[in-house]
Backbone as CSV, one residue per row, in Angstrom:
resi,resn,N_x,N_y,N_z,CA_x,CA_y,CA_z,C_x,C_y,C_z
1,UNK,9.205,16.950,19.059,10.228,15.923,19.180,11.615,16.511,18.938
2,UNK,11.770,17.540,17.741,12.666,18.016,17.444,13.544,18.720,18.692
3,UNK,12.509,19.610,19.432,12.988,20.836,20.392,13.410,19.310,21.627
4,UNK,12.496,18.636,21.955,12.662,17.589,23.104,14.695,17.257,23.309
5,UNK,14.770,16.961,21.951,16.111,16.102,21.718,17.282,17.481,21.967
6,UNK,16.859,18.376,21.591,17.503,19.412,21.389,17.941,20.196,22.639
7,UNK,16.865,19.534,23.397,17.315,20.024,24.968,18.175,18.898,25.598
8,UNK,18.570,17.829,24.974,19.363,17.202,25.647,21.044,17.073,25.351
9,UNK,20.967,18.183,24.228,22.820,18.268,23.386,23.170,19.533,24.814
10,UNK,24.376,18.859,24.621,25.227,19.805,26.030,25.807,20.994,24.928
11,UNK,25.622,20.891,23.875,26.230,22.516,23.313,25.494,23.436,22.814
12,UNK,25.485,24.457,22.988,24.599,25.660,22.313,23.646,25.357,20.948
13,UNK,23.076,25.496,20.347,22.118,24.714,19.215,21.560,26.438,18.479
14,UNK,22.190,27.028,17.305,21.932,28.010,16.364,21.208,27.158,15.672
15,UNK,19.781,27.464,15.137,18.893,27.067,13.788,19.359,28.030,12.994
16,UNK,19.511,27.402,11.739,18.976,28.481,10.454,18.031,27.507,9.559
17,UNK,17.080,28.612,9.235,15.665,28.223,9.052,14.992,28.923,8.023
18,UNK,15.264,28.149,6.978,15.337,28.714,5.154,13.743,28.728,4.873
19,UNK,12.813,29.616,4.652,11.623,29.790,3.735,11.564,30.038,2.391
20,UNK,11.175,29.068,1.261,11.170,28.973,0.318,10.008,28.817,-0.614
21,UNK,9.835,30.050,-1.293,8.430,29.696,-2.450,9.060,29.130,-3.774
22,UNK,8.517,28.191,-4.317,8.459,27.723,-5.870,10.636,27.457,-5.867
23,UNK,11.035,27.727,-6.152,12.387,28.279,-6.361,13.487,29.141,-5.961
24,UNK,12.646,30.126,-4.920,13.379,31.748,-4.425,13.252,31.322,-3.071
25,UNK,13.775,31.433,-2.530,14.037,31.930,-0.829,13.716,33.475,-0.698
26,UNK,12.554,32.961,0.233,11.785,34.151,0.533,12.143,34.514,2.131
27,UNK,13.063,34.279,2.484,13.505,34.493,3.944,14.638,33.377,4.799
28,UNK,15.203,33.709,5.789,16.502,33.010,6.348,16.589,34.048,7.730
29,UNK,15.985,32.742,8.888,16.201,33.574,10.127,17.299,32.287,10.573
30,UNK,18.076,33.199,11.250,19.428,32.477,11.752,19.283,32.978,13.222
31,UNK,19.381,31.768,14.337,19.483,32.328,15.721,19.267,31.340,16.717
32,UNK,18.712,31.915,17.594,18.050,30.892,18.608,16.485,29.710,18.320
33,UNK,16.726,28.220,18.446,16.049,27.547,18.313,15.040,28.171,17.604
34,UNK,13.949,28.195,18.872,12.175,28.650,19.042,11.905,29.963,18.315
35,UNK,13.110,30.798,18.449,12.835,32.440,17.655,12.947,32.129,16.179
36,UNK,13.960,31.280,15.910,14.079,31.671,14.594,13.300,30.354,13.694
37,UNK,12.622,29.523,14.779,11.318,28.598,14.034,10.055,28.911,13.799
38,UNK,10.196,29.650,15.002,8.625,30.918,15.099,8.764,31.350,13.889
39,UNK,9.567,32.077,13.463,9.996,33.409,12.637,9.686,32.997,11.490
40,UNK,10.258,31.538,11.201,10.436,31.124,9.608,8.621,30.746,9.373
41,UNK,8.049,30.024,10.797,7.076,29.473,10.051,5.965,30.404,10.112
42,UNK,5.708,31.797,10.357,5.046,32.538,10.644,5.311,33.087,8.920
43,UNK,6.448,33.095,8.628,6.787,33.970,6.892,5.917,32.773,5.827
44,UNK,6.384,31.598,6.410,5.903,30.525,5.780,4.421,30.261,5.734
45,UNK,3.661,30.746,6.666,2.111,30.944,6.929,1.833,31.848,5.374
46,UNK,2.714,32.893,5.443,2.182,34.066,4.691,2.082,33.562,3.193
47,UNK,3.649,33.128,2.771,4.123,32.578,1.405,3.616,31.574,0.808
48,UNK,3.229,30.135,1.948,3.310,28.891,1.368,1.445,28.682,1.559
49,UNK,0.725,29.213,1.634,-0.585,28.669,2.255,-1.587,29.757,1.234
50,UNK,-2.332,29.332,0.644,-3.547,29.958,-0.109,-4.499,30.054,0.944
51,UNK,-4.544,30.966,1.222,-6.312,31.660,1.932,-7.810,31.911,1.100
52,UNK,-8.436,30.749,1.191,-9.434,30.584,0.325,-10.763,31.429,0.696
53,UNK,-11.559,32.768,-0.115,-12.412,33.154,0.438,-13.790,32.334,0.365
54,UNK,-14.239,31.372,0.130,-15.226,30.171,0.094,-14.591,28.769,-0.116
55,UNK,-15.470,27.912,0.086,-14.771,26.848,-0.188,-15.116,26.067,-1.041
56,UNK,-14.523,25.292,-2.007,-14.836,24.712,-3.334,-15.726,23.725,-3.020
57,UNK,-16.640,23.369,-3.935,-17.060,21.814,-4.453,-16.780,21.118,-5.212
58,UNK,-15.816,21.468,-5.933,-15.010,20.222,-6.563,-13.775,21.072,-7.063
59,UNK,-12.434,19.538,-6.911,-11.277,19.998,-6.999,-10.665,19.333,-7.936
60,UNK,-9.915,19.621,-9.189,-8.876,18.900,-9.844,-7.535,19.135,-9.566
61,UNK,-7.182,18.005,-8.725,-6.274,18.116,-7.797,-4.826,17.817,-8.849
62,UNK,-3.452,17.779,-9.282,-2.780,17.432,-10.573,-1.535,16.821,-9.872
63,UNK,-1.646,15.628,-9.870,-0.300,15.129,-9.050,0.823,14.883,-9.716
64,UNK,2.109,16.241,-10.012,2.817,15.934,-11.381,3.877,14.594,-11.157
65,UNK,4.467,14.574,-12.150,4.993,12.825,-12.043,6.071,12.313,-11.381
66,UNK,6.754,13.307,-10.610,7.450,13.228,-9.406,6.856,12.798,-8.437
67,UNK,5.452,12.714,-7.849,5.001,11.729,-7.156,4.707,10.623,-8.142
68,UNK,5.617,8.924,-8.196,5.262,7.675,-8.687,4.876,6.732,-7.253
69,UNK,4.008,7.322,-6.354,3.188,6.174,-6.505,2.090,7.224,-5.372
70,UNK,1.026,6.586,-5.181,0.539,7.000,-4.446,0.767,7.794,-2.920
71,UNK,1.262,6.702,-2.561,2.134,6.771,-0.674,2.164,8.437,-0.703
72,UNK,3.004,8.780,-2.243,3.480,10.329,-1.777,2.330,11.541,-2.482
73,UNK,1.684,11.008,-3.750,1.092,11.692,-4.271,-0.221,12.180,-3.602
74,UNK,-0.263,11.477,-2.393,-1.295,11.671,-1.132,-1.756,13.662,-1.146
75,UNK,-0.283,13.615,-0.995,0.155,15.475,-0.961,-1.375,15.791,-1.712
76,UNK,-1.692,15.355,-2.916,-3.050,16.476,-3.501,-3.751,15.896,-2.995
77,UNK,-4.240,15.619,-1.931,-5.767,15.585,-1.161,-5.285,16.145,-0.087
78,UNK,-4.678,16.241,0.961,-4.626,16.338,2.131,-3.721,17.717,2.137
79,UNK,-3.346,18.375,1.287,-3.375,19.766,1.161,-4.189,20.842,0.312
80,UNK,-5.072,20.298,-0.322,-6.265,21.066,-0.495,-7.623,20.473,0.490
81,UNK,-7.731,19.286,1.113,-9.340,19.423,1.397,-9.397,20.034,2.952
82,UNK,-8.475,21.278,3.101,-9.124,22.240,4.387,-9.908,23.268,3.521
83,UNK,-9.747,23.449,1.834,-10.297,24.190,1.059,-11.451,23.999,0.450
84,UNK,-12.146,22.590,0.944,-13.411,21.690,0.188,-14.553,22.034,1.160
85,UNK,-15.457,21.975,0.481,-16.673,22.757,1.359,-17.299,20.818,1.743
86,UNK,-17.899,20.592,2.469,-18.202,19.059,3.203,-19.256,18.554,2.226
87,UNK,-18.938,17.641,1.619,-19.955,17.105,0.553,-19.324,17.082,-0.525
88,UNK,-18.230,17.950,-0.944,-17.520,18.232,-2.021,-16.493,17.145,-2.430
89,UNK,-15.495,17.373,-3.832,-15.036,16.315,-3.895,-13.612,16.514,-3.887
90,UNK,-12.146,15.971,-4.318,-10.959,16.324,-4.944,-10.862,14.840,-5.638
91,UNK,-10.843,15.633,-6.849,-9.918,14.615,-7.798,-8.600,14.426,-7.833
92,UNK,-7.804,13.479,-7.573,-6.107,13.085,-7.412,-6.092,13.095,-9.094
93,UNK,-5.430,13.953,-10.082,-5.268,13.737,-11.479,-3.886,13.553,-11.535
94,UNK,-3.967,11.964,-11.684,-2.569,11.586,-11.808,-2.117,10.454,-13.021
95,UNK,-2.377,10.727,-14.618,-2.404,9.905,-15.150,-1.223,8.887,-15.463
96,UNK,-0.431,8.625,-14.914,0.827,8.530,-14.794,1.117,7.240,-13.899
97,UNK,0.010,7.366,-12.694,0.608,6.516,-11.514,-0.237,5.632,-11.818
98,UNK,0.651,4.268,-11.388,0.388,3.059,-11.861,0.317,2.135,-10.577
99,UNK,0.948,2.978,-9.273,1.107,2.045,-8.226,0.839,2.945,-6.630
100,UNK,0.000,1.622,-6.257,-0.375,2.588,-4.462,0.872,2.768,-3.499
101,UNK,1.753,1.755,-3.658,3.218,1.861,-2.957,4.030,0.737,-2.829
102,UNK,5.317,1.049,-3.481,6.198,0.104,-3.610,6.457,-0.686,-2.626
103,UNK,6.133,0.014,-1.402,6.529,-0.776,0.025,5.473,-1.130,0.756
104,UNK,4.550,-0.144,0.780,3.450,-0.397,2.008,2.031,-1.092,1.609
105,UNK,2.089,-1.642,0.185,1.305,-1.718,-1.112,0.329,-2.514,-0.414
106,UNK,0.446,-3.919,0.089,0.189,-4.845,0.801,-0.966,-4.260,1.710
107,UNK,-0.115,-3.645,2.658,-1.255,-3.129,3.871,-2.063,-2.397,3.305
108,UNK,-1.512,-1.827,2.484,-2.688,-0.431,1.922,-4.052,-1.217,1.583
109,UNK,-3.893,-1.942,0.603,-4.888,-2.847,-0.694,-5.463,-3.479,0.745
110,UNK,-4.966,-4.033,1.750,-5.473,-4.903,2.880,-6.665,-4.148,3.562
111,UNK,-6.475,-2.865,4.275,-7.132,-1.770,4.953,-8.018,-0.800,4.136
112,UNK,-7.619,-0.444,2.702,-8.241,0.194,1.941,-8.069,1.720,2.980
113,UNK,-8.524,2.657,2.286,-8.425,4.494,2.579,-9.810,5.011,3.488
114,UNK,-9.543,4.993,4.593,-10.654,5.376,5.593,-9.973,6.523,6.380
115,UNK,-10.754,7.173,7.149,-11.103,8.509,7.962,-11.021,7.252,9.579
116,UNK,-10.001,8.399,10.360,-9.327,7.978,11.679,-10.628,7.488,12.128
117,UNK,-11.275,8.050,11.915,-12.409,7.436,13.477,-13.017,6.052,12.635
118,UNK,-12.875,5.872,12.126,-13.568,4.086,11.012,-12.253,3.045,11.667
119,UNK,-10.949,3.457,11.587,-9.885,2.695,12.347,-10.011,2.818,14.241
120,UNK,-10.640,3.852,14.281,-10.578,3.496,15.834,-11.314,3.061,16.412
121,UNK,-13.082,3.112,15.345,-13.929,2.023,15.725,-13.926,0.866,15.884
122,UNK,-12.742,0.459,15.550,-12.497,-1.152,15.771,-11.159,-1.518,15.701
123,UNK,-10.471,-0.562,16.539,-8.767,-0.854,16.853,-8.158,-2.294,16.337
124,UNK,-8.941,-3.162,17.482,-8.558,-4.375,17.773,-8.177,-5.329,16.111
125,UNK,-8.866,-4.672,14.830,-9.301,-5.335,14.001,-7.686,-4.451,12.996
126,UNK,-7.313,-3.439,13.361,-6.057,-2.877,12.831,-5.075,-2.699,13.741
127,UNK,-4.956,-3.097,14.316,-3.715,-2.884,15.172,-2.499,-3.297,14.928
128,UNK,-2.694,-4.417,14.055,-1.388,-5.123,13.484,-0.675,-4.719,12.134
129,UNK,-1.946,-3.339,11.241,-1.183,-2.405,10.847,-0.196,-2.022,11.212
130,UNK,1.136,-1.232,10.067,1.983,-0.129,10.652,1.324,0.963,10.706
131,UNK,2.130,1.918,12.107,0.559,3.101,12.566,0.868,4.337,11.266
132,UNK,2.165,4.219,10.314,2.639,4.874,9.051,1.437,4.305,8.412
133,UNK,1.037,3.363,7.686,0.231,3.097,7.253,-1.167,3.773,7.303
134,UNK,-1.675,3.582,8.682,-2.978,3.941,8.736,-3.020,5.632,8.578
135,UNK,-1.832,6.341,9.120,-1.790,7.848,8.873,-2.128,7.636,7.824
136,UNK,-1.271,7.111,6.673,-1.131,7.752,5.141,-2.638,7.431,4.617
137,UNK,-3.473,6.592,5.458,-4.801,5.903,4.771,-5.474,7.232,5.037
138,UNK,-5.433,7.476,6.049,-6.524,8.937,6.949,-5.809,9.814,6.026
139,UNK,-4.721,10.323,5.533,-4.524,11.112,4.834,-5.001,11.474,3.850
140,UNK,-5.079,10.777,2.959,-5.724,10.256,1.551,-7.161,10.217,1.417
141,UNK,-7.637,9.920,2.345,-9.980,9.744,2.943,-9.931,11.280,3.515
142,UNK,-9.408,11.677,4.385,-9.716,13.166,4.809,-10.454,12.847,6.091
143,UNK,-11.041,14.011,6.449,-11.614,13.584,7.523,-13.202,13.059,7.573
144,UNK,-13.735,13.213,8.889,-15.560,12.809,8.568,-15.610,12.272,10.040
145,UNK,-16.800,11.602,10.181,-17.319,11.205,11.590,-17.782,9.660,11.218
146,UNK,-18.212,8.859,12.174,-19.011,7.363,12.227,-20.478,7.726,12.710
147,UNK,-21.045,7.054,12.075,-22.624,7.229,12.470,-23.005,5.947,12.687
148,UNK,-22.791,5.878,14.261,-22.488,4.258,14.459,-21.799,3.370,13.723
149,UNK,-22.421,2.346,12.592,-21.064,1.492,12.432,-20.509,2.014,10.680
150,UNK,-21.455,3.117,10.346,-21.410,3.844,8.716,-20.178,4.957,8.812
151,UNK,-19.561,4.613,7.930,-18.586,5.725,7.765,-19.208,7.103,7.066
152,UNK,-18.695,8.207,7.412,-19.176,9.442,6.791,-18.183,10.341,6.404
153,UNK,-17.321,9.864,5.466,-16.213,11.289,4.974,-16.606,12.200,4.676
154,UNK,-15.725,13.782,4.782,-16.652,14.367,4.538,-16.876,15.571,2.951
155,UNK,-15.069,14.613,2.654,-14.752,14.889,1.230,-15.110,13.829,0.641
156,UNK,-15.403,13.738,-0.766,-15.219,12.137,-1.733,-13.669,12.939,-2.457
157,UNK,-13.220,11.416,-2.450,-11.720,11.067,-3.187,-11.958,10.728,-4.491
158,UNK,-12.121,10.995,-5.395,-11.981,10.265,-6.744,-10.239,10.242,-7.307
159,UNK,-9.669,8.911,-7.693,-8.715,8.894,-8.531,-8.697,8.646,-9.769
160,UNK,-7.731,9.717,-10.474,-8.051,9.499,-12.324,-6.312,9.050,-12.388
161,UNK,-6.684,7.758,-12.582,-4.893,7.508,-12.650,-5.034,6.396,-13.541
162,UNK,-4.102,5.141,-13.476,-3.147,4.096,-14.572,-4.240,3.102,-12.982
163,UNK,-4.344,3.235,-11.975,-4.965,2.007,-11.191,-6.104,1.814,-11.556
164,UNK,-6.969,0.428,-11.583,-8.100,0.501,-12.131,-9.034,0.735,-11.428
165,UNK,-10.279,0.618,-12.251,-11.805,1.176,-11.375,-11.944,0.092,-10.718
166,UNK,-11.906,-1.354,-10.454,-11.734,-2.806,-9.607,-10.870,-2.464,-8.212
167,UNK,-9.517,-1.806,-8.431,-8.912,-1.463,-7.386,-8.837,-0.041,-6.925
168,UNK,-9.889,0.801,-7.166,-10.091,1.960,-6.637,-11.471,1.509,-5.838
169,UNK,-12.502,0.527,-5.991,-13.550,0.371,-5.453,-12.424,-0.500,-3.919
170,UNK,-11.676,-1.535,-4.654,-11.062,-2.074,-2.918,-10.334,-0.891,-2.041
171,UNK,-10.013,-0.099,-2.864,-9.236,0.874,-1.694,-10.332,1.875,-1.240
172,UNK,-11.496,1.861,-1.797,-12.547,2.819,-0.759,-12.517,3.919,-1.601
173,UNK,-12.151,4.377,-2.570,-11.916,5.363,-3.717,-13.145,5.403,-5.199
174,UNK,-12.889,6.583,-5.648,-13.954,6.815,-6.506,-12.721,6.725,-7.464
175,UNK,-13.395,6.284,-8.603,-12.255,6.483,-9.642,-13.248,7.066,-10.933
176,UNK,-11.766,7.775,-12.127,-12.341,8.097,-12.911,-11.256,8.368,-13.864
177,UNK,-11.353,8.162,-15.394,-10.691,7.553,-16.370,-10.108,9.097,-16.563
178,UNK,-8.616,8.950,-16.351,-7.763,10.507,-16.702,-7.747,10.862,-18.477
179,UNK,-8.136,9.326,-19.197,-8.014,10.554,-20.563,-9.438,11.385,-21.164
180,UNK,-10.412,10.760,-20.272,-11.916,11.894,-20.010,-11.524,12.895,-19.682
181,UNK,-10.873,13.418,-19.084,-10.827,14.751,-18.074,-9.853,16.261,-19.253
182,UNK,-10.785,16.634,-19.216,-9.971,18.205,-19.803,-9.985,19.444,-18.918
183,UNK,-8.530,19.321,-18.955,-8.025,20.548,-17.884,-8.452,21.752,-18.085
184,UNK,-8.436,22.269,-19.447,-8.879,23.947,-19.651,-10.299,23.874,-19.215
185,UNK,-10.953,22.579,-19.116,-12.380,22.874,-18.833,-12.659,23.036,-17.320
186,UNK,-11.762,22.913,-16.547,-11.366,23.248,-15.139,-10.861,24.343,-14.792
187,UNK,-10.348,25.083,-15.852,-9.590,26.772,-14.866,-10.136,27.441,-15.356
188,UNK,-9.978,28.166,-14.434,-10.960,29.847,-13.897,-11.996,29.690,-13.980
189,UNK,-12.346,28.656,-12.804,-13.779,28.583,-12.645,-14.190,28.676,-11.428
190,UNK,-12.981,29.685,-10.456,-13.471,29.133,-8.630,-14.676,29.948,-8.658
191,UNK,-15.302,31.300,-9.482,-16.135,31.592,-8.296,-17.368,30.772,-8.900
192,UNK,-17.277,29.589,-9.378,-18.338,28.107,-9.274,-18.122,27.515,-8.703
193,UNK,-16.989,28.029,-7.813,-16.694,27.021,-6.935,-16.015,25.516,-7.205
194,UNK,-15.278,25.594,-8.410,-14.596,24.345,-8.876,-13.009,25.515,-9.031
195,UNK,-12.102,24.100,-8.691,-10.793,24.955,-8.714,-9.602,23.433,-8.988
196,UNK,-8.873,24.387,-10.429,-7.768,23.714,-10.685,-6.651,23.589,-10.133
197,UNK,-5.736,23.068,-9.905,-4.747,23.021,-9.121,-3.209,22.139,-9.688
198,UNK,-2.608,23.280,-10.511,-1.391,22.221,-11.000,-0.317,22.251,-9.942
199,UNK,0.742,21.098,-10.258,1.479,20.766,-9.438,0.957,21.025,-7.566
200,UNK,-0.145,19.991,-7.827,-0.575,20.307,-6.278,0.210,19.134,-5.498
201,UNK,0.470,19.285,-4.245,0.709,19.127,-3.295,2.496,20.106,-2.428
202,UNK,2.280,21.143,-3.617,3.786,21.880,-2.394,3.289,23.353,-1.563
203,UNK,1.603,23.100,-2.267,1.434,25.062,-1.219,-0.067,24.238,-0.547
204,UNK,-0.165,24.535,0.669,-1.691,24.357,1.463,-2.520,25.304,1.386
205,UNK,-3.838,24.696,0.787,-4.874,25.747,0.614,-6.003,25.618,1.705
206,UNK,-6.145,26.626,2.471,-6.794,26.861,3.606,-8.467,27.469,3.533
207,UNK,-9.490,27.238,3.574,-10.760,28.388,3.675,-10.525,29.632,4.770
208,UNK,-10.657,30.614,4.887,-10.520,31.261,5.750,-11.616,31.398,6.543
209,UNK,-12.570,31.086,6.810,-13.751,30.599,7.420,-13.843,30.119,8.747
């Protein structure tokens, strides 16, 4: 969409195109459009993305408190579960959040958190969703298939947050009480294949598989 519009300005169009880990700028290509988007997101492949050599079965995902409400804290599922082996789980550890979304709260609680193909099995029945909405729902469920009219994700979601176990069952969610959960009992444990994850949602963790 970006490049589309970009072909329609009558003046020359220089990108500069900042790559950034944690705090440092790890690169700055300045130039033509496509070269210097290539450029940045190819550095950005390298810097911003964990290459996982197996893939986990369970994740404590840590959504720090700069995401307040859900809508955004989405970020820890849907950037670790390309790293979840199918059957596996991510925990959203967010003891903090108290709310699914200040704005979209309504539709959310209405539709509950499903996998694209459960919404397209029956369009007609969401359509009057916003299509923002249903992304952020598929975001949050991950992916999976329909087995006829059964849904099949192919991650489980559990949330350990301030929402209750009543409204984690309506939104299609596993829940689980955040002051149970001890973090040291979660790190350095990937090659069990369980993996901690603070301040998750600013680097994507990939299986290389």
């Amino acid at each position: 969409m970006i490049h589309a519009a970009v072909r329609r300005l009558p003046t020359p169009v220089t990108l500069a195109a900042l790559v950034v880990t944690g705090h440092d700028l790890a690169g700055m290509f300045i130039g033509d459009l496509y070269e210097a988007w290539s450029l940045a997101a190819d550095l950005s492949a390298q810097r911003n993305i964990v290459w996982c050599e197996h893939p986990f079965q369970r994740v404590l995902s840590w959504a720090p408190p700069m995401y307040d409400e859900l809508w955004t804290a989405a970020k820890a599922m849907y950037k670790l579960e390309p790293a979840v082996a199918v059957g596996g789980e991510v925990i959203i550890y967010a003891p903090h959040l108290d709310v699914v979304s200040h704005v979209h709260g309504r539709y959310i609680y209405e539709v509950g958190y499903h996998i694209l193909p459960y919404f397209l099995h029956d369009w007609e029945r969401f359509r009057h969703v916003p299509l923002g909405v249903l992304a952020h729902s598929t975001h949050v469920r991950g992916s999976g298939v329909m087995d006829g009219d059964i849904e099949k994700p192919n991650v489980k979601v559990t949330l350990a947050s301030k929402i209750s176990p009543e409204d984690c069952a309506r939104l299609n969610l596993g829940y689980m009480n955040p002051a149970e959960i001890d973090i040291t009992a979660w790190q350095n444990r990937e090659d069990e294949g369980i993996l901690y994850v603070p301040r998750a949602g600013e680097v994507l963790y990939r299986f290389k598989g």
